[in-house]
C-alpha positions as CSV (number, residue, x, y, z in Angstrom):
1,X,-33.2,-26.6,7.9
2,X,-32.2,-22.9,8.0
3,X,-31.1,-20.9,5.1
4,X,-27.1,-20.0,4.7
5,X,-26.8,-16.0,4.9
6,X,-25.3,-15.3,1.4
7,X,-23.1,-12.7,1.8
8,X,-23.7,-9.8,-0.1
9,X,-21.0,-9.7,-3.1
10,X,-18.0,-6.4,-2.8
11,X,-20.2,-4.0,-5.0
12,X,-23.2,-4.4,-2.9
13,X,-21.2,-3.6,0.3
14,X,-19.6,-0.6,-1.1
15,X,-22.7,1.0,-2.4
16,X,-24.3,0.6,1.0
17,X,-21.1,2.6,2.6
18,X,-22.1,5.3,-0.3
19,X,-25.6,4.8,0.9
20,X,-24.8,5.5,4.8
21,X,-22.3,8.1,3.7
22,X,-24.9,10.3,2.2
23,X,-27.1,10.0,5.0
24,X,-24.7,11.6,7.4
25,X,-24.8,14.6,5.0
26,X,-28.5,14.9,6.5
27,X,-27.7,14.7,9.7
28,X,-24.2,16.4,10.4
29,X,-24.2,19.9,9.4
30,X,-22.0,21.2,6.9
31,X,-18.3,23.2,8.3
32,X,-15.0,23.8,7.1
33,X,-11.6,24.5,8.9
34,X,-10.1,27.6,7.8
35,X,-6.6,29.2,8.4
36,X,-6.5,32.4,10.0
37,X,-3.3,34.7,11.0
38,X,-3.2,35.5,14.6
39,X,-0.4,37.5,16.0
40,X,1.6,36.2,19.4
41,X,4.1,37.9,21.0
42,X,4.5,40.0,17.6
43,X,4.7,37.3,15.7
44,X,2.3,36.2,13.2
45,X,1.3,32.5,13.2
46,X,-1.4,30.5,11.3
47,X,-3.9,28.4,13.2
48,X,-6.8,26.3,12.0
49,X,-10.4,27.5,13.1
50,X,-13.5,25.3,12.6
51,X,-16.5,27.3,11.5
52,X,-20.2,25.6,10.7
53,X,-21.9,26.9,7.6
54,X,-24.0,29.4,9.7
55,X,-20.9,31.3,11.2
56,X,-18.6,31.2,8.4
57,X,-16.8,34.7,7.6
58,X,-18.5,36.5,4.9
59,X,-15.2,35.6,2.7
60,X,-15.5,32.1,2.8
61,X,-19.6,31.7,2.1
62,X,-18.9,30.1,-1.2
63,X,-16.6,27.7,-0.3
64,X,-18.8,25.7,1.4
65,X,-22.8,25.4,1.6
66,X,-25.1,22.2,3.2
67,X,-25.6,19.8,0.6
68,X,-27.3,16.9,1.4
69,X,-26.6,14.1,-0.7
70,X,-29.6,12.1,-2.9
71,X,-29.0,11.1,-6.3
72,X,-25.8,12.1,-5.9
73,X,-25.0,8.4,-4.9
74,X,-25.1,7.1,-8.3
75,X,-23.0,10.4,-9.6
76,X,-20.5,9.4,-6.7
77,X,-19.9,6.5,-9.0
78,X,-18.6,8.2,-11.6
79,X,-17.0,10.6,-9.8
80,X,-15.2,8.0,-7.7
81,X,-13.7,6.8,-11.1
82,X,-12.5,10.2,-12.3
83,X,-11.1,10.6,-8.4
84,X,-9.5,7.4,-8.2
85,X,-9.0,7.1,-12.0
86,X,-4.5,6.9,-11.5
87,X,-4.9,3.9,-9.8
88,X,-7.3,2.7,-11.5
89,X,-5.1,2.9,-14.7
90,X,-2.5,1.9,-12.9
91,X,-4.1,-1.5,-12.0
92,X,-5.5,-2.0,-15.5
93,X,-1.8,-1.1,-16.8
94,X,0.3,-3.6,-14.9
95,X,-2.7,-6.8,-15.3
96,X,-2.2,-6.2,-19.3
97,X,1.8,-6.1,-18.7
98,X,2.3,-9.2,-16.3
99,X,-0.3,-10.8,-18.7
100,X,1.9,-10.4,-21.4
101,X,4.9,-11.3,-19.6
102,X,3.1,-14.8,-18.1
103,X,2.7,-15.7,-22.1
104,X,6.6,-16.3,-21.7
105,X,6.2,-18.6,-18.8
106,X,8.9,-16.9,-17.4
107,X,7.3,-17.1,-13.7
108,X,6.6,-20.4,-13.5
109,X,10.5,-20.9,-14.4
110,X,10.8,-19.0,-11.2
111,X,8.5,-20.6,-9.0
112,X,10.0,-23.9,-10.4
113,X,14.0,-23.0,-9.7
114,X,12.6,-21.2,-6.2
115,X,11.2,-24.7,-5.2
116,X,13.9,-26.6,-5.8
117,X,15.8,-23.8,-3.8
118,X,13.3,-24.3,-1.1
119,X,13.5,-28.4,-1.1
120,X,17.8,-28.2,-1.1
121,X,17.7,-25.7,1.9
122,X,15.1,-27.8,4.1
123,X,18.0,-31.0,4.2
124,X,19.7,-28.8,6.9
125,X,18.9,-29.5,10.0
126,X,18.9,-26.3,11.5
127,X,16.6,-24.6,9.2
128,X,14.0,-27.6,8.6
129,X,13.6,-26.8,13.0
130,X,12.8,-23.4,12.0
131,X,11.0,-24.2,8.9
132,X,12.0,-23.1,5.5
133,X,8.4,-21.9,4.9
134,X,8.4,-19.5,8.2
135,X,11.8,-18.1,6.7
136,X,11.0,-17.5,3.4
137,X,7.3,-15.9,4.6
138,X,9.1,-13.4,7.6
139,X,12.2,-12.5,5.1
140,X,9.8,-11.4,2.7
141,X,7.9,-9.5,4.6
142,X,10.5,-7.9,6.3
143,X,11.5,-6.7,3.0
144,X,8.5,-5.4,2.3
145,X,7.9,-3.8,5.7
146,X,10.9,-1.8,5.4
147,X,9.7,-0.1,2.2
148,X,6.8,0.7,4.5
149,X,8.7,2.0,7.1
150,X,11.6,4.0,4.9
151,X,9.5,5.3,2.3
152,X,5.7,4.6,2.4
153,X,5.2,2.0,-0.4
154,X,1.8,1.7,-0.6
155,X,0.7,1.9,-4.3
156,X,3.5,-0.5,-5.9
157,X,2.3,-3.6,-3.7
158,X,-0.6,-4.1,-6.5
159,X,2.0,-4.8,-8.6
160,X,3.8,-6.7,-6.4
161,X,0.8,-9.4,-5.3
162,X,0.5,-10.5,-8.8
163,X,4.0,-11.9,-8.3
164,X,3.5,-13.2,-5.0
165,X,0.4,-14.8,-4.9
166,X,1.4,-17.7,-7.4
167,X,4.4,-18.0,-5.2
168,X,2.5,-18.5,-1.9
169,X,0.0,-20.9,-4.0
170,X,3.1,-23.0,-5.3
171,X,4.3,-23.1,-1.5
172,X,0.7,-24.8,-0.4
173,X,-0.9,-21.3,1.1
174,X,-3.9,-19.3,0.0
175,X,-4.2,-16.1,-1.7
176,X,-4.5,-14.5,1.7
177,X,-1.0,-15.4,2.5
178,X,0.6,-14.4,-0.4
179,X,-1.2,-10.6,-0.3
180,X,0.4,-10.4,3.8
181,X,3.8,-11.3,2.3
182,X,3.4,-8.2,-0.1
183,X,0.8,-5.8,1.5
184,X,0.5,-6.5,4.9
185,X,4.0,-6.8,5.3
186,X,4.4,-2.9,3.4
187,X,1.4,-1.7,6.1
188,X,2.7,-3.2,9.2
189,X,6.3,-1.2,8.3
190,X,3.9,1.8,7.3
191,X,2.4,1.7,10.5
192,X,5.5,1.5,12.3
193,X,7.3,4.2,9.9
194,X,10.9,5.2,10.8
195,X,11.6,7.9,8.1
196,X,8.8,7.8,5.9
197,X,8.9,11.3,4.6
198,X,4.9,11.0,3.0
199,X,3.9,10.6,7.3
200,X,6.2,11.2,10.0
201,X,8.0,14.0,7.5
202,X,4.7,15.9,7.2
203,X,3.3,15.5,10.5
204,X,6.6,16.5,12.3
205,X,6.9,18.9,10.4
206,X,3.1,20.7,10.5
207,X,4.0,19.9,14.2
208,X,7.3,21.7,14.6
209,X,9.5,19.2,15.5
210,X,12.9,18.2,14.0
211,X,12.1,16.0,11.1
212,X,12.4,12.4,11.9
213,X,13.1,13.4,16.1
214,X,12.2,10.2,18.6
215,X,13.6,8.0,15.4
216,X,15.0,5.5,18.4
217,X,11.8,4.5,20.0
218,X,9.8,4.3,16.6
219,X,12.6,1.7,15.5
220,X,11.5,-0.1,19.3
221,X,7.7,-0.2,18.2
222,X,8.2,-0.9,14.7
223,X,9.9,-4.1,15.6
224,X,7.1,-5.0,18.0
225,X,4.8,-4.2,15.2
226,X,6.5,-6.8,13.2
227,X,6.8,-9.7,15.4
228,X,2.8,-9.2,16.3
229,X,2.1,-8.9,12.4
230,X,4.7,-12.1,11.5
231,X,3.2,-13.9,14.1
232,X,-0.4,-13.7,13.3
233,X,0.5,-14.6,9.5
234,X,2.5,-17.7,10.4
235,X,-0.1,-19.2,12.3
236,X,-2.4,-18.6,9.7
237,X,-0.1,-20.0,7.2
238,X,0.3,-23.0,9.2
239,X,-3.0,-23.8,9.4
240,X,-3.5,-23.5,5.8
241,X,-0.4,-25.4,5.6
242,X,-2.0,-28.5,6.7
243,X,-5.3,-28.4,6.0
244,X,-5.6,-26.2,2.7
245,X,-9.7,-26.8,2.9
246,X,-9.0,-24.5,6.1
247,X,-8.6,-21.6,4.4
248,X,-11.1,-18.8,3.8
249,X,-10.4,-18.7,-0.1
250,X,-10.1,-22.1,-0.7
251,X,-12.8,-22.4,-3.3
252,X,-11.7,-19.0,-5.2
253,X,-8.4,-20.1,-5.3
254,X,-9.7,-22.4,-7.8
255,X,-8.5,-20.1,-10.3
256,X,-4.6,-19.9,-8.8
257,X,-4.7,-23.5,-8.6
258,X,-5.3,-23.6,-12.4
259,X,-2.4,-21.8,-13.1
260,X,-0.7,-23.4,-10.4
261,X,3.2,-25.4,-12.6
262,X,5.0,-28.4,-11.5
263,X,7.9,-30.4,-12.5
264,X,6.1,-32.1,-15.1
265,X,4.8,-29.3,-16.7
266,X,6.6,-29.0,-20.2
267,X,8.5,-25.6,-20.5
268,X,10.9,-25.1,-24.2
269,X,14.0,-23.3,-23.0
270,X,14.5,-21.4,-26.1
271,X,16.3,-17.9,-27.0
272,X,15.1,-16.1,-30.7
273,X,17.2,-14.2,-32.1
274,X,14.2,-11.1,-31.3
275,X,15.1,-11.9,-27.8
276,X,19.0,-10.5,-28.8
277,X,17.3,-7.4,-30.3
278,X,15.4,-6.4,-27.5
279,X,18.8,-7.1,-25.1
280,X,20.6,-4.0,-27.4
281,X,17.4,-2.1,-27.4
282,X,17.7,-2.2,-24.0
283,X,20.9,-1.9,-23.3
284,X,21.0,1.6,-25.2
285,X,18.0,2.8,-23.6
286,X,19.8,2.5,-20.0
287,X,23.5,4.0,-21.4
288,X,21.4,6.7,-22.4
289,X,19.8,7.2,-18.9
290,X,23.7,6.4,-17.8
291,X,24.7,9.1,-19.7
292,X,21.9,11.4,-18.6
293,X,21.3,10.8,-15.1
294,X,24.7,10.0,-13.8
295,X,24.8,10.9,-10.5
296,X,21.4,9.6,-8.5
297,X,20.5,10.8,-5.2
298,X,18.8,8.3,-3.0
299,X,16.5,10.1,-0.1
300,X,16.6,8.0,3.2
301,X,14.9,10.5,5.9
302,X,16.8,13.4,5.8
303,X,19.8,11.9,4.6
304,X,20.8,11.6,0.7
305,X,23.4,9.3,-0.5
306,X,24.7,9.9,-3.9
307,X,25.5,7.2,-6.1
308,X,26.6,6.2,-9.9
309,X,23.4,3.7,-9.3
310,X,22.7,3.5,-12.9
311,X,25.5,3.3,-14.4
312,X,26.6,0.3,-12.7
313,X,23.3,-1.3,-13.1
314,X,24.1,-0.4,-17.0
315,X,27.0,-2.5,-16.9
316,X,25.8,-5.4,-14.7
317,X,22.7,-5.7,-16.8
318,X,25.1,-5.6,-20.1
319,X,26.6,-9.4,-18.5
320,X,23.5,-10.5,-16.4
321,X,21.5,-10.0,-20.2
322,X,24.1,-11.6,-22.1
323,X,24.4,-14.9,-20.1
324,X,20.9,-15.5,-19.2
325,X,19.9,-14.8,-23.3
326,X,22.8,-18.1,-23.9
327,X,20.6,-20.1,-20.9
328,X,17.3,-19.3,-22.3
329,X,14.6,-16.0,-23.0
330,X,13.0,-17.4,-19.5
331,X,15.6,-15.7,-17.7
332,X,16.5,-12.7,-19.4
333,X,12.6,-11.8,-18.9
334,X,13.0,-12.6,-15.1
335,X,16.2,-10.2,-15.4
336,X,13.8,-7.7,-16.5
337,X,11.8,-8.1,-14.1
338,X,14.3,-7.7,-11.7
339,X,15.5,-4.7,-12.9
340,X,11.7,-3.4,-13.1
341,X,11.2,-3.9,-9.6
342,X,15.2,-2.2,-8.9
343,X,14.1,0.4,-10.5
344,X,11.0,0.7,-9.2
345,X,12.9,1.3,-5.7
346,X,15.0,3.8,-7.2
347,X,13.2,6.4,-8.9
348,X,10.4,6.4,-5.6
349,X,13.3,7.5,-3.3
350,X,15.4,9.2,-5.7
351,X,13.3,10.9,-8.3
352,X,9.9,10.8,-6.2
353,X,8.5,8.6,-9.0
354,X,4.3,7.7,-8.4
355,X,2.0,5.7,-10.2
356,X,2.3,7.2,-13.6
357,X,6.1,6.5,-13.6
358,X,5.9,3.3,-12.3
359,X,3.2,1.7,-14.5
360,X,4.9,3.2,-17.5
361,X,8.0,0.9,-16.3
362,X,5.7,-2.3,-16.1
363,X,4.1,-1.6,-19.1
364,X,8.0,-1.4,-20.9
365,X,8.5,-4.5,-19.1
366,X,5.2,-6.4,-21.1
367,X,5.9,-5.1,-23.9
368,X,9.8,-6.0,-24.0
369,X,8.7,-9.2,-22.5
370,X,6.3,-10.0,-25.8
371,X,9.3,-8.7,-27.9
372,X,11.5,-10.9,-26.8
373,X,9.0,-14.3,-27.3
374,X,9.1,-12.9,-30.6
375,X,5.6,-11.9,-30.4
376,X,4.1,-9.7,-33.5
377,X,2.5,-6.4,-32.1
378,X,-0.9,-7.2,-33.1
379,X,-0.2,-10.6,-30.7
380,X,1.1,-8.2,-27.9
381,X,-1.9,-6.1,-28.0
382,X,-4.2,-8.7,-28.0
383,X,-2.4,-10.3,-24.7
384,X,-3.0,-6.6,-23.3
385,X,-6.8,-6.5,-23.6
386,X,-7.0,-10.3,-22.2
387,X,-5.1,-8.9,-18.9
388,X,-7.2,-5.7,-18.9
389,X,-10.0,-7.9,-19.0
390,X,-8.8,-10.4,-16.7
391,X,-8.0,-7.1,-13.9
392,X,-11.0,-4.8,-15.0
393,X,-13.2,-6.0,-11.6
394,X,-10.2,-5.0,-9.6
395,X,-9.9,-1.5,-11.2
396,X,-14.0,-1.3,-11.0
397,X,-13.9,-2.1,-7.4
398,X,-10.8,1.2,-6.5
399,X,-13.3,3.6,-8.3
400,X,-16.7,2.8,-6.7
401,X,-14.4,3.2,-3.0
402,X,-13.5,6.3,-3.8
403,X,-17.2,7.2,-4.7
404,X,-17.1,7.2,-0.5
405,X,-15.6,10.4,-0.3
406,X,-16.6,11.7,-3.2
407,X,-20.2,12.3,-1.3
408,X,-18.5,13.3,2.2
409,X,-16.3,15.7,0.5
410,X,-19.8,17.1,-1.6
411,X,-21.6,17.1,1.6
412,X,-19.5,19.0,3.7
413,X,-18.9,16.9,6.6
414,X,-15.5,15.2,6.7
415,X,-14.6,18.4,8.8
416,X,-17.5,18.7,10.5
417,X,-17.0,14.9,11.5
418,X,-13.0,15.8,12.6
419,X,-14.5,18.9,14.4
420,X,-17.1,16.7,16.5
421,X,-14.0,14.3,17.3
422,X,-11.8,16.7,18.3
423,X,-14.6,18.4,20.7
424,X,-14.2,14.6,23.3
425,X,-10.9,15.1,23.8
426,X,-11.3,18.3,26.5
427,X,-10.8,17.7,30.2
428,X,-8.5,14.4,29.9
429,X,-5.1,13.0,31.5
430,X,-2.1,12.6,29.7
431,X,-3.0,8.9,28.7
432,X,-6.4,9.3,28.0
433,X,-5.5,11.9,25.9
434,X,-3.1,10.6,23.8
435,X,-5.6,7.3,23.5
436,X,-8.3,9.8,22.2
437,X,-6.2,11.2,19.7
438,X,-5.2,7.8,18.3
439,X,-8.8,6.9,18.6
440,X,-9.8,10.0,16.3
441,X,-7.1,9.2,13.8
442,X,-8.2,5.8,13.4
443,X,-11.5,7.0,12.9
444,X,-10.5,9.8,10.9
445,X,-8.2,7.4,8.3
446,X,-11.7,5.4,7.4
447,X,-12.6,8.7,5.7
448,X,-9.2,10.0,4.5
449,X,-7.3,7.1,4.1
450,X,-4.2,9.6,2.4
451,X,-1.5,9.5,4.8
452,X,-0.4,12.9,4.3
453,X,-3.7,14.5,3.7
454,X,-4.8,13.5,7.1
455,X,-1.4,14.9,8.5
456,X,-2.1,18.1,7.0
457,X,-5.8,18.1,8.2
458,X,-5.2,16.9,11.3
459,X,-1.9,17.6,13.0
460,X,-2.7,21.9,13.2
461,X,-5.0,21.1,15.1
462,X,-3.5,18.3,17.4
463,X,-0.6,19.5,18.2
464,X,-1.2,22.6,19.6
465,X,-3.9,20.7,21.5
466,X,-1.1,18.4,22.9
467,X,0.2,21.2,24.5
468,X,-2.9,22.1,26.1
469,X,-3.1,19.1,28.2
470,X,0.8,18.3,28.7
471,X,1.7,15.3,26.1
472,X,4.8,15.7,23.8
473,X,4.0,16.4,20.1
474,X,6.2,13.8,19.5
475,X,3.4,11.5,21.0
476,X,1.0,12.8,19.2
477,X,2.8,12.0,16.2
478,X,3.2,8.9,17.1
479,X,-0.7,8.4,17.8
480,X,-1.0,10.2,14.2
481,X,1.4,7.3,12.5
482,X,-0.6,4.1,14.2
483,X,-4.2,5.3,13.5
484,X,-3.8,5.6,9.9
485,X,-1.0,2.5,9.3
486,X,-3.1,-0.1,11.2
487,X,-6.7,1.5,9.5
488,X,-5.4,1.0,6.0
489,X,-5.4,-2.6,6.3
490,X,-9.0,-3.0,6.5
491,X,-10.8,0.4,5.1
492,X,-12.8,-0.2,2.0
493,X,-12.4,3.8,1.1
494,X,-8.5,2.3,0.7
495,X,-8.2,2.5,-2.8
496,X,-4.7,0.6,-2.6
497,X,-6.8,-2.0,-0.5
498,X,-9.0,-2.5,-2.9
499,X,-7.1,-2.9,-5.6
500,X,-5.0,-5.3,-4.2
501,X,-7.9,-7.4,-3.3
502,X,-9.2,-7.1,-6.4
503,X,-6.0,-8.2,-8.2
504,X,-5.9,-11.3,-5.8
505,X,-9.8,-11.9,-6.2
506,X,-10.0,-11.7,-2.7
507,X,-14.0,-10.7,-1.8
508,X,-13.4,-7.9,0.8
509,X,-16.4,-9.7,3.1
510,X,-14.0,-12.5,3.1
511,X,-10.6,-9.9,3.7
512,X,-12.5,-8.7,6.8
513,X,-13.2,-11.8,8.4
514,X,-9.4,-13.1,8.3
515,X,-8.3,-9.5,8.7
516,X,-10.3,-8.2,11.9
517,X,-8.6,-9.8,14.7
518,X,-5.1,-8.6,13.8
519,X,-6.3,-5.3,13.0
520,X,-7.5,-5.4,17.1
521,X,-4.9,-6.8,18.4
522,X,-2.4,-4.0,16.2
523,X,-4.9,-1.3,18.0
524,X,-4.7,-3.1,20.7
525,X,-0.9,-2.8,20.7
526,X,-0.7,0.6,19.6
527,X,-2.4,2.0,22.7
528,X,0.4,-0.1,24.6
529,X,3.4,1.6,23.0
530,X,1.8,4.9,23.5
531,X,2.0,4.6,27.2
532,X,5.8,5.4,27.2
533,X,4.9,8.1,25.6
534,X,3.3,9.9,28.3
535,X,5.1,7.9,31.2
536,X,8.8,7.7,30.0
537,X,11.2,9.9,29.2
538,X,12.2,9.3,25.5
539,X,15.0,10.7,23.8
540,X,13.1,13.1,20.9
541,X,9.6,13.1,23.2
């Protein structure tokens, strides 16, 4: 009988990346794009020049020098830490917050009062054809995809599985489902982006094009995008659905399972009076960011809308509080929650909030949370380290990724590899074109998964090549904004990726199995809706 391959555990397969990484820093030599000032028609304009190591202007020697990579791979650990070390506090922040806020059993009140929700709506005819399920799955994710879409969430989806992945469990899916309601659903709108301003913003705007131009075919192939995606997940889901053995993460789900509540499950509805204390505290905290931050402007595109958001979430909050505190603590710390993930939304498009911002909130969510169970703070704290600990392989797994980079940023390549790219593209048609430069951002995303960093590496230098061989800039925007959305959803130097894998102890081997075949048929698809981009006329293009 032949022996089963064991596949090698997420570690393993990242070091080996580090490990192929630093052999390309033998064999590609070192160069670096610089901008240079050139003067057309008495105007000065910048423009990116590649240079290898051996031709670089006398000015720029020290920036860059051939350094092949050795021992550096075990440094590149480290340094992937310190590189990658928001996120990774970031994960470790919200596992000890949620951790905290699980002690109150306040989820599982959730999950119960959503099931019952779910069982009521599927004695109507109509939706039991369509299937409750199928509705819930798309709805969510269509929430989720136009975050992606209207301002790049990315980041907050790690906080955002730990929620959902209970939820899919309690519905009869896998772990895999309940990360595509959260993270594939975010991506698939990222991919498609209507007026993200962290990608189409920057790229139209390093390509000089009116910010957010050609918004009315992008809101065409982001709707494709979405069907394909939805589509894909739902027959997964199904399948899972009736055979739950079926599923890739059926043994590891073992540990969802376990925390898995039913109907019988005992649950005290209960309110202590510390529960009322934490209701003023809180209630003063927000009138004093009523007080102070009146007026808030929310950033959709290029249009702001002005509203008195937080002050009227000050007062709804002041009679939500009240009457869920005389129901029970259970759903006051949902109405936190609630108000975590609102606010969340509103200081990332009003008050470009990132990671530190938002992991402070969750973390004031725990802690409130443990208040509120009347939990002592030595009780709290110790709650903390138990989710840190519970999270840490997550937060391990986002710094040895970004060890990746960390050795083809040393070695000098990631420009050298661009260059090389770039070089296929001369002497091609308008399609083959295009498909080339989608190719090379694909490609390009593996090693610089940042959205906007690749925009402001790589669009100087594609655009003015789109004009070279007669394709709109808009299209090459729009080849830009699929090769890094549909990459992202598969790339181990994803640090998002991998911490949202590692939050839903989801092996990345296993990720890439179920996760392949979409990401083919998304590339796939994105070389279809760039053909109208080059054989239509399209208002923007």
């Amino acid at each position: 009988m032949l022996k089963k391959t064991k596949v090698p555990h997420t570690y393993v397969i990242v070091f080996s990346i580090i490990l192929l990484s630093a052999i390309l820093t033998w064999i590609i030599p070192a160069g670096k794009y610089i901008t240079e000032k050139n003067e057309v028609d008495g105007k000065n304009q910048n423009s990116l020049t590649f240079y290898y190591e051996k031709d670089l202007p006398a000015e720029y020697q020290s920036t860059i020098k051939s350094e092949p990579q050795t021992w550096q791979v075990f440094s590149a650990l480290f340094n992937g830490f310190v590189r990658q070390s928001s996120i990774i506090a970031f994960i470790l922040i919200i596992g000890g917050a949620f951790w905290i806020m699980n002690k109150s059993k306040a989820i599982d009140v959730a999950i119960l009062s959503f099931l019952r929700f779910v069982t009521k709506l599927e004695h109507n005819r109509i939706l039991r054809s369509v299937g409750v399920d199928n509705l819930v799955i798309v709805l969510v994710m269509s929430l989720f995809s136009l975050f992606g879409s209207i301002f790049g969430m990315s980041e907050e989806t790690i906080a955002f599985t730990i929620i959902f992945i209970p939820l899919a469990i309690s519905m009869g899916y896998d772990s895999i489902v309940g990360v595509c309601m959260v993270y594939i659903g975010a991506h698939l709108g990222f991919a498609g982006a209507i007026l993200n301003p962290f990608t189409i913003g920057i790229a139209q705007g390093l390509s000089g094009i009116p910010l957010f131009s050609g918004i009315e075919y992008r809101v065409v192939c982001w709707i494709i995008i979405n069907i394909v995606g939805f589509a894909f997940v739902l027959r997964y889901a199904h399948k899972v659905k009736k055979n739950p053995k079926s599923s890739l993460m059926y043994h590891e789900d073992a540990h969802w399972r376990k925390m898995e509540v039913h109907e019988d499950d005992r649950i005290s509805y209960y309110t202590p009076k510390a529960a009322w204390y934490v209701y003023l505290a809180v209630l003063l905290a927000l009138s004093g960011f009523s007080w102070f931050y009146p007026i808030s402007s929310l950033k959709f595109g290029i249009s702001t809308l002005n509203l008195h958001i937080i002050p009227v979430l000050t007062l709804v909050f002041a009679v939500a509080a009240y009457f869920s505190l005389r129901k029970s603590v259970h759903y006051f710390i949902l109405l936190l929650l609630a108000y975590t993930v609102i606010f969340l939304i509103v200081g990332v498009m009003a008050y470009a909030w990132y990671v530190m911002e938002i992991a402070s909130l969750f973390l004031a969510l725990g802690v409130c949370s443990g208040l509120a169970i009347n939990k002592s703070s030595g009780d709290i704290s110790k709650l903390f380290l138990e989710g840190v600990n519970d999270i840490s392989s997550a937060a391990i797994v986002v710094g040895l990724a970004g060890g990746i980079i960390v050795i083809l940023e040393n070695g000098g390549v990631i420009d050298s590899i661009l260059y090389g790219l770039s070089k296929s593209m001369s002497d091609f048609g308008g399609f083959a074109s295009v498909t080339t430069i989608y190719v090379i951002e694909t490609l390009t995303n593996i090693i610089i998964p940042s959205g906007s960093a690749k925009a402001a590496l790589t669009m100087p230098i594609m655009a003015p090549f789109s004009d070279l061989v007669g394709i709109s800039r808009q299209a090459t925007v729009m080849a830009y904004q699929f090769g890094g959305g549909f990459t992202n959803m598969i790339t181990p130097t994803s640090g998002v990726l991998m911490g949202v894998l590692g939050v839903a102890r989801i092996p990345y081997q296993k990720w890439f199995k179920w996760s392949w075949p979409l990401i083919l048929i998304l590339f796939l698809l994105g070389i279809l809706l760039l053909i109208p981009t080059v054989t239509m006329k399209l208002n923007g293009f």
